[in-house]
FIFI-522500 format. One line per 2 residues: their letters; for each residue x negated, y, z of N, C-alpha, C, O. Coordinates in Angstrom, 1 decimal. Layout:
// FIFI-522500
a = X:Y:Z:X:Y:Z:X:Y:Z:X:Y:Z ~ ... $
// end
This chain:
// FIFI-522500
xx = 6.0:-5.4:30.4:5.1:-6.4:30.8:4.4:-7.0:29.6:5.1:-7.4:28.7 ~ 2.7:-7.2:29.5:2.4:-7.9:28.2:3.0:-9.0:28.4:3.4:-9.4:29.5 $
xx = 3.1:-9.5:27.1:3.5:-10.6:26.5:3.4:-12.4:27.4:4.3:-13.1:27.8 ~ 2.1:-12.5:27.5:1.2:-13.4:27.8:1.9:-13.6:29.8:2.3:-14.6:30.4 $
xx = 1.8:-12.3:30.1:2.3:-12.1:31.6:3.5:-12.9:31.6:3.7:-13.9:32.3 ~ 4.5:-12.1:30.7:5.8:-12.6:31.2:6.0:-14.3:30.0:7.1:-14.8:29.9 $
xx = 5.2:-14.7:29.6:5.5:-16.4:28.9:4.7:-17.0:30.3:5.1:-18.1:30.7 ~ 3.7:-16.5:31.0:3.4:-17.2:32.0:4.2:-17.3:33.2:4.5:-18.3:33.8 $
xx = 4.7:-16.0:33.4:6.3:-15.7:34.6:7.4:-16.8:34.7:8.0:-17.4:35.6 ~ 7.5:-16.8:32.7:8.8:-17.3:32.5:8.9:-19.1:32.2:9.9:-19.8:31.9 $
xx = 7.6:-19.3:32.4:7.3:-20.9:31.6:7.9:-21.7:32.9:8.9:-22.4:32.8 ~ 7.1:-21.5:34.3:8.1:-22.4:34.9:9.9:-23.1:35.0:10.5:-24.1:34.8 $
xx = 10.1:-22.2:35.2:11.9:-21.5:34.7:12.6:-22.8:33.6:13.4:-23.7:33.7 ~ 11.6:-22.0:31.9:12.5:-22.9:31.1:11.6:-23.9:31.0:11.8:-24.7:30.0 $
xx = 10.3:-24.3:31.8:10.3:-26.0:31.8:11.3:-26.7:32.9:11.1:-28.0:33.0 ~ 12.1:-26.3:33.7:12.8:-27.0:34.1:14.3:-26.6:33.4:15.0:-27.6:32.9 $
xx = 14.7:-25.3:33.3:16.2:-25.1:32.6:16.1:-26.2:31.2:17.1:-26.7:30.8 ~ 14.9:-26.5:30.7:15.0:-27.1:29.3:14.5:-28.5:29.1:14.5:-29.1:28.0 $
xx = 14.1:-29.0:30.6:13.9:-30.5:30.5:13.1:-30.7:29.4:12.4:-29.9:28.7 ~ 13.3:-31.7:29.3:12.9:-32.7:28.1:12.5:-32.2:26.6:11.6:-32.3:25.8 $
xx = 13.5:-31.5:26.6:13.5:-30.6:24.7:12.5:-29.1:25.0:12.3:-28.3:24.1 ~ 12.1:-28.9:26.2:11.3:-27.8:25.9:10.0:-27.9:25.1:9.2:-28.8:25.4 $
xx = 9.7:-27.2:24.3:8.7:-27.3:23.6:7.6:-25.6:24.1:8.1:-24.5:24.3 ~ 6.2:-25.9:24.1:5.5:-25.2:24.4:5.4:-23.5:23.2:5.7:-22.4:23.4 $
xx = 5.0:-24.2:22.5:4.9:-23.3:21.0:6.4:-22.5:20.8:6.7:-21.3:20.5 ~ 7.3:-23.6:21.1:8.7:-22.6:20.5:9.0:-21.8:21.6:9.1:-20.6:21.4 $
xx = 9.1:-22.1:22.8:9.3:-21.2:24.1:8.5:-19.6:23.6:9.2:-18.6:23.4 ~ 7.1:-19.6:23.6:6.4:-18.6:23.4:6.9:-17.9:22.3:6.8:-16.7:22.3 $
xx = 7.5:-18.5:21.3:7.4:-17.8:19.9:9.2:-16.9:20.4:9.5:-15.8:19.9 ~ 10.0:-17.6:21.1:11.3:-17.0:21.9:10.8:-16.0:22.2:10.6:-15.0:21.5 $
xx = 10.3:-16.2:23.5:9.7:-14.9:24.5:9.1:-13.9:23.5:9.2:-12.8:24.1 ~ 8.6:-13.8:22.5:8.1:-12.6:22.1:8.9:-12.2:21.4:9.1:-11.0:21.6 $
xx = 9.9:-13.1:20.3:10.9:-12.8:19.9:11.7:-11.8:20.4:12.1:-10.8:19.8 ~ 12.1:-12.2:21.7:13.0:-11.4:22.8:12.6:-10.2:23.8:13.5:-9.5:24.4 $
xx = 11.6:-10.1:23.9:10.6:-9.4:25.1:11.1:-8.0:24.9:11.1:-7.3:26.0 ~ 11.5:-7.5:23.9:12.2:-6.3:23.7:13.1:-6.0:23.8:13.4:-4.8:24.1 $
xx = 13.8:-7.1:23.6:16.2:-6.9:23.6:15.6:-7.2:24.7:14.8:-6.3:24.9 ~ 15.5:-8.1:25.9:16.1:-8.8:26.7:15.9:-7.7:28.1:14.8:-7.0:28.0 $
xx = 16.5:-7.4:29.1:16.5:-7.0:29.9:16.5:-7.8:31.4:17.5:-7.4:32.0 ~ 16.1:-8.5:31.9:16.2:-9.7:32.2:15.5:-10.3:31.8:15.3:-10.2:30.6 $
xx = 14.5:-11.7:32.7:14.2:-12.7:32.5:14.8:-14.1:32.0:14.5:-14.9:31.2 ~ 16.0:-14.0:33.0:17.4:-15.0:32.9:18.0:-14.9:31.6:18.1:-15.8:30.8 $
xx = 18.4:-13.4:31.4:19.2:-12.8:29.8:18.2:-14.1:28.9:18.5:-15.2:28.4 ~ 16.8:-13.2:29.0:16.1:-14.1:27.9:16.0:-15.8:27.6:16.2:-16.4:26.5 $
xx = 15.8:-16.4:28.7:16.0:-17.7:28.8:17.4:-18.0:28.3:17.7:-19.1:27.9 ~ 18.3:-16.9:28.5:19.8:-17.7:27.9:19.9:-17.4:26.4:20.4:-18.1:25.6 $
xx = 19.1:-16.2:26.1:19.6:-16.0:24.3:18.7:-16.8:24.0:18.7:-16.7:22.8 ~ 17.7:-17.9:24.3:16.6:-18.8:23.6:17.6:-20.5:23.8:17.5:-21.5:23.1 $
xx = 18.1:-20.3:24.4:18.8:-21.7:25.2:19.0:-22.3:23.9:18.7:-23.5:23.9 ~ 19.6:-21.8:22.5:19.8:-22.6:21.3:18.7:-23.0:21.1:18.5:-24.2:21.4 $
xx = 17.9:-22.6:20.7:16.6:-23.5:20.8:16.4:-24.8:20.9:15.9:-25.6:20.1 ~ 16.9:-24.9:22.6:16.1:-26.3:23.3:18.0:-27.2:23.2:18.1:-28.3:23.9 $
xx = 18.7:-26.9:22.7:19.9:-27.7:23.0:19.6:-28.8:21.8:18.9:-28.6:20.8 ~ 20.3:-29.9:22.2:20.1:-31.2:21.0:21.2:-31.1:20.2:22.4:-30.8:20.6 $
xx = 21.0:-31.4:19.3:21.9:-31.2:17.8:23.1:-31.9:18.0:23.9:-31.8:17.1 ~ 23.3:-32.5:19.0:25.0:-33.2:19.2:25.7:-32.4:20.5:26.9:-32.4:20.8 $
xx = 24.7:-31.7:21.3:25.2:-30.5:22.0:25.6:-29.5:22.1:26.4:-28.8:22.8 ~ 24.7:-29.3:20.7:25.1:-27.5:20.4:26.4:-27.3:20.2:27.0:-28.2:19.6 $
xx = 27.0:-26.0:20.7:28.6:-25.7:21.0:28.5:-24.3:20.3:27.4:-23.9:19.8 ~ 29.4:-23.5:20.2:29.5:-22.4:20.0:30.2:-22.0:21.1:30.7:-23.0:21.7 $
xx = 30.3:-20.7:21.5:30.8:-20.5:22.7:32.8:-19.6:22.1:33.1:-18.8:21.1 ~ 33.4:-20.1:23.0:34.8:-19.9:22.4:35.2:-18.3:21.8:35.9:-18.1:20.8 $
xx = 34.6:-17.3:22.8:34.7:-15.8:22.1:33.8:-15.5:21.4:33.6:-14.3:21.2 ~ 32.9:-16.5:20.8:31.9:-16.2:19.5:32.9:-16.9:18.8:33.4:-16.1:18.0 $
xx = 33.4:-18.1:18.6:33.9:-18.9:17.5:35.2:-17.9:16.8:35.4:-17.7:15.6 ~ 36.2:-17.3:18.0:37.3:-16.6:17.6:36.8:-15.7:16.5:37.3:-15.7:15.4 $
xx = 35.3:-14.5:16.9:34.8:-13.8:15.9:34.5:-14.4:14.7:34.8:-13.9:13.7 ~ 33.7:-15.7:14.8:33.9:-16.2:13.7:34.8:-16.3:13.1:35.2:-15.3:12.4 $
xx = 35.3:-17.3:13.1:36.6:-17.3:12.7:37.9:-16.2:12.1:39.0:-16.5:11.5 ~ 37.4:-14.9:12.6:38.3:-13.7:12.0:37.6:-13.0:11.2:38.1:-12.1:10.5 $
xx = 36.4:-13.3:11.2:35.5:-12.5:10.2:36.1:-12.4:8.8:36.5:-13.5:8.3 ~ 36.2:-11.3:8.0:37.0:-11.2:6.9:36.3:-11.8:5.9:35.5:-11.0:5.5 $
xx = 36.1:-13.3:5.1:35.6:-14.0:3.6:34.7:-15.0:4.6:33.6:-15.4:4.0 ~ 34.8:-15.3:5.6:33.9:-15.9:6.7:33.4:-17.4:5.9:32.3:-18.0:5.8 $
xx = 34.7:-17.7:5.3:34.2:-19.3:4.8:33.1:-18.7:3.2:32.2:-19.3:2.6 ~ 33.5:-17.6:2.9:32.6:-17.8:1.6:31.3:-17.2:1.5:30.6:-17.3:0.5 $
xx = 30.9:-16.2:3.0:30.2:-16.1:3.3:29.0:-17.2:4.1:27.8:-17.0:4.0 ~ 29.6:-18.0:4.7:29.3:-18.9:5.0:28.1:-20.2:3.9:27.0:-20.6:4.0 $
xx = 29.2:-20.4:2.9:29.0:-20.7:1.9:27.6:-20.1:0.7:27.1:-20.9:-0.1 ~ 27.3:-19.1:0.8:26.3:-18.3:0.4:25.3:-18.2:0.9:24.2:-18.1:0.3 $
xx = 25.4:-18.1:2.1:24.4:-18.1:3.2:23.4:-19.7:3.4:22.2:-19.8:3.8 ~ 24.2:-20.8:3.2:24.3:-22.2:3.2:23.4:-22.0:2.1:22.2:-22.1:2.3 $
xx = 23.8:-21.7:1.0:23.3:-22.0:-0.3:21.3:-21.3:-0.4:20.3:-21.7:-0.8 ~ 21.7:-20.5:0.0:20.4:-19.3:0.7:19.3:-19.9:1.1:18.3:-20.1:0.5 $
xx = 19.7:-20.0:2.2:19.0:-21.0:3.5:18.4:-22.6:2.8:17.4:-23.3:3.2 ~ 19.1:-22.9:1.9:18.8:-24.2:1.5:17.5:-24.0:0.6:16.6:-24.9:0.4 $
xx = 17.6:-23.1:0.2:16.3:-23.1:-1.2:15.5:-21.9:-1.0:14.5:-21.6:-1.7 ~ 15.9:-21.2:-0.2:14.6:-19.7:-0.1:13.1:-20.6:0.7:12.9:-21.7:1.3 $
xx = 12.4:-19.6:0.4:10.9:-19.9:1.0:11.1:-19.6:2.8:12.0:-18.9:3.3 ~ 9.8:-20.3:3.6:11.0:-20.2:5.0:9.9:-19.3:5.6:9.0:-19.8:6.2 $
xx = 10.1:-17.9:5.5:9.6:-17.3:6.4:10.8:-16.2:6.4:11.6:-16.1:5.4 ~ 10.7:-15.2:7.9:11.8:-13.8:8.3:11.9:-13.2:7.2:13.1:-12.9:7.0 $
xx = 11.3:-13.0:6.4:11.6:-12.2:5.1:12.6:-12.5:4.2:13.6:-11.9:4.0 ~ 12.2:-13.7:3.7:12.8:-14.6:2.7:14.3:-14.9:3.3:15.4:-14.7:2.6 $
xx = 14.2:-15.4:4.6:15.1:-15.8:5.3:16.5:-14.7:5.0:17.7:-14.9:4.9 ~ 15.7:-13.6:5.0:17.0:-12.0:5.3:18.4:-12.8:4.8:18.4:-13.7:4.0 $
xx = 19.6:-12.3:5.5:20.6:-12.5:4.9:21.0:-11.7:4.3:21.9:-11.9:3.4 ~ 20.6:-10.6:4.6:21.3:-9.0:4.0:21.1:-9.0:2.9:22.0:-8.4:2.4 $
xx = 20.6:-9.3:2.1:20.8:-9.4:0.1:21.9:-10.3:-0.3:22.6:-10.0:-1.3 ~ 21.8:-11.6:0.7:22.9:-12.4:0.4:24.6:-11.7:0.6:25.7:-11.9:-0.1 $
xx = 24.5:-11.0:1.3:25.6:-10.6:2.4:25.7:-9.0:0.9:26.8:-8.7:0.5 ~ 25.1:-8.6:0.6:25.1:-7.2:-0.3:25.9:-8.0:-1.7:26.6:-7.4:-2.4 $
xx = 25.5:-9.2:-1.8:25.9:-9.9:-3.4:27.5:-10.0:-3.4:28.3:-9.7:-4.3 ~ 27.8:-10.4:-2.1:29.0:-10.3:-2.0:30.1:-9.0:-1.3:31.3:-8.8:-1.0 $
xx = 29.2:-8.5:-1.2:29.8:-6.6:-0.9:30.5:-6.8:0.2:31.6:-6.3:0.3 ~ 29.9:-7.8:1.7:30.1:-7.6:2.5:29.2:-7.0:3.4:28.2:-7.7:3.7 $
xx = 29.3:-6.1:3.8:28.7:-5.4:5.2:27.7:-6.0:6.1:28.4:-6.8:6.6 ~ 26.9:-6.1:6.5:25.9:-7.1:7.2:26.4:-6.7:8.7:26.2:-7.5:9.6 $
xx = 27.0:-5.4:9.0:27.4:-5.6:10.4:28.9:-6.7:10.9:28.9:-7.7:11.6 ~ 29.8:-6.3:10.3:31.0:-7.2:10.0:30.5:-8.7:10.0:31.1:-9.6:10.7 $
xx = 29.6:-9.0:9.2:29.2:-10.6:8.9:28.4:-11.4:9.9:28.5:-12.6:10.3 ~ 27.1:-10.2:10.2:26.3:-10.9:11.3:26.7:-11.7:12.9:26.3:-12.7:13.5 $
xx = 27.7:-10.8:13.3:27.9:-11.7:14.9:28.6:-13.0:13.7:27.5:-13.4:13.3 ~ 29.3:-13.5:13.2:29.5:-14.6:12.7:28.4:-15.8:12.5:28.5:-17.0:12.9 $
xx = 27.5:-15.1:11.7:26.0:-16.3:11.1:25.7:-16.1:12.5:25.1:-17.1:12.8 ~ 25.7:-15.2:13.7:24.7:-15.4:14.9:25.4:-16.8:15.4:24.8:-17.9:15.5 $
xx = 26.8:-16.6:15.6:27.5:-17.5:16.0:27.4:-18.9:15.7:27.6:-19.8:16.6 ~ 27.1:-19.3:14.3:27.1:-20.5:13.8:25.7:-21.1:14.0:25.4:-22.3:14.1 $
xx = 24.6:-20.0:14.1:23.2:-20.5:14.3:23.1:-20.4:15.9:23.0:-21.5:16.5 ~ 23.1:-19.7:16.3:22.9:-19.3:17.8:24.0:-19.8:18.7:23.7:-20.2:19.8 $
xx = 24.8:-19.7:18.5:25.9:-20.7:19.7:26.7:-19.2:20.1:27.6:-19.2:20.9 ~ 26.3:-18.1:19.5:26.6:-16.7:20.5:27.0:-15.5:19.7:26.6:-15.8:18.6 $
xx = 27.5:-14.7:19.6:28.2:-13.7:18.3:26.9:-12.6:18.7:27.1:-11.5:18.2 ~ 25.8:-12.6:19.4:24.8:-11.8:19.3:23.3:-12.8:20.5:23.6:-13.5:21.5 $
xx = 22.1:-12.5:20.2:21.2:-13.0:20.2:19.8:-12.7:19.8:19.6:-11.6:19.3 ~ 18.8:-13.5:20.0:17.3:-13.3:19.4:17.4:-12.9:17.7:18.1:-13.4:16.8 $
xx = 16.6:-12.0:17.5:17.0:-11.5:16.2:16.9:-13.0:15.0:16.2:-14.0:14.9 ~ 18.0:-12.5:14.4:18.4:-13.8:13.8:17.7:-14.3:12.6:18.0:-15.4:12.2 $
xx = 16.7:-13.6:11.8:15.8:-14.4:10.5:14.6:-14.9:11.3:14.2:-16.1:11.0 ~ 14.2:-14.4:12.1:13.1:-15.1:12.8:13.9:-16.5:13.4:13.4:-17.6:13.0 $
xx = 15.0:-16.6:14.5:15.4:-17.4:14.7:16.0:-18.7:14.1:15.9:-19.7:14.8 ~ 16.4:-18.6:13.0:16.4:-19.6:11.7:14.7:-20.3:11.2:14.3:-21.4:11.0 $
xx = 14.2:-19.1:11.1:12.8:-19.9:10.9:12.3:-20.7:12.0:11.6:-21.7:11.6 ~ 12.5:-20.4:13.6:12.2:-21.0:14.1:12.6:-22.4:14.3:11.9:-23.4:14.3 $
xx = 14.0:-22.3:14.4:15.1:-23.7:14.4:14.6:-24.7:13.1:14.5:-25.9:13.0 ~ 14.4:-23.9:12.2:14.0:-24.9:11.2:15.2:-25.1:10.4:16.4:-25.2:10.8 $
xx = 14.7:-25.1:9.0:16.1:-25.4:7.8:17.3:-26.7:8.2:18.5:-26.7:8.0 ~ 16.6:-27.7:8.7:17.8:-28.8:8.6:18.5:-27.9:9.6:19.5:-27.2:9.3 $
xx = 17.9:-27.9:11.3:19.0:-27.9:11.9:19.7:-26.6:11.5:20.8:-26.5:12.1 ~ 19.2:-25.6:10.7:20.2:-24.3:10.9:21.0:-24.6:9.6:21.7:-23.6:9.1 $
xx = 21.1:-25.8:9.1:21.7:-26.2:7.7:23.0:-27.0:8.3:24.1:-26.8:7.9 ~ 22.5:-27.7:9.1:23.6:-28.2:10.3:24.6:-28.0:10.6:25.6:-28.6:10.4 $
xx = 24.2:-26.9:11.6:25.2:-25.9:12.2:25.7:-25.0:11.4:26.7:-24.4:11.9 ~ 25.1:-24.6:10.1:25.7:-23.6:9.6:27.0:-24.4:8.5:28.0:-23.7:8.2 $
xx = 27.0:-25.8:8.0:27.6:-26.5:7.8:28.5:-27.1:8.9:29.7:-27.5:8.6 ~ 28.0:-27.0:9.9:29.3:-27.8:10.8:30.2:-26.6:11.1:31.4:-26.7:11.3 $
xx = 29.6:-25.7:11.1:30.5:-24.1:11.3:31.7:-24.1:10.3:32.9:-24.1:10.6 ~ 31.1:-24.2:8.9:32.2:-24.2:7.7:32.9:-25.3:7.7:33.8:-25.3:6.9 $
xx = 32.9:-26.5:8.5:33.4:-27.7:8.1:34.5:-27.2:9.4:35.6:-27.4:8.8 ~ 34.8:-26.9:10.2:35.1:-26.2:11.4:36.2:-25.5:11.0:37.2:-25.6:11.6 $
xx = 36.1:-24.7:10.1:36.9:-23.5:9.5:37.8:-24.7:9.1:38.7:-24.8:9.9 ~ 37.9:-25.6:8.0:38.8:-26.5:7.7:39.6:-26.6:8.6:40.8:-26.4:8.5 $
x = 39.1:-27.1:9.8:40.1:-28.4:10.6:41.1:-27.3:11.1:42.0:-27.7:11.8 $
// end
């Protein structure tokens, strides 16, 4: 379906699933994001849902956190990625974590459902350098901080 078709299909939907925090511009920039993984309408509206959640809402979901959480160097990956994210230039590119994740001779498959998890709420999702740019540096600085603070307790 073009693009345009299905953000017009799908806009009623997440102006009500998203209330208040829906935003016009980020909805579209999801949907294109997703128009390819998603199989489903619904699917799509649920892998965008981080997006529109408010920053005292956002959760991780419990069989995403367990992956986290067993991911092998998770906190010092974490930690690099944090450091990353804080000072790179903010576009998908720049964003990549895979150089980060190569410095420390961790595997980008092994490590990814983890960072999906701490950014996305989900151990898989909207491809994830684009989705960081969209969320924006604080809040994916946030969550990716409340993730490692998490690991502590």
């Amino acid at each position: 379906m073009p693009l345009d078709e299905l953000i017009t299909r799908m806009r009623p939907e997440a102006e009500e699933l998203f209330a208040e925090a829906f935003d016009e511009s980020l909805f579209e920039a999801a949907v294109a994001l997703g128009q390819e993984r998603a199989v489903t309408t619904a699917a799509l509206l649920e892998q965008m849902d981080f997006l529109f959640v408010a920053d005292d809402a956002f959760t991780i979901a419990d069989e995403s956190w367990e992956k986290l959480a067993a991911t092998e160097r998770v906190a010092e990956v974490l930690d690099a990625v944090i450091a990353h994210v804080a000072e790179c230039d903010w576009s998908a590119d720049a964003i990549d974590l895979r150089p980060v994740l190569k410095d420390l001779d961790v595997k980008p498959r092994k490590a990814m459902p983890a960072l999906y998890a701490a950014v996305e709420g989900r151990h898989a999702g909207l491809p994830l350098f684009d989705s960081i740019q969209l969320l924006g540096r604080e809040k994916v600085l946030d969550r990716l901080r409340a993730a490692r603070a998490r690991l502590k307790g």
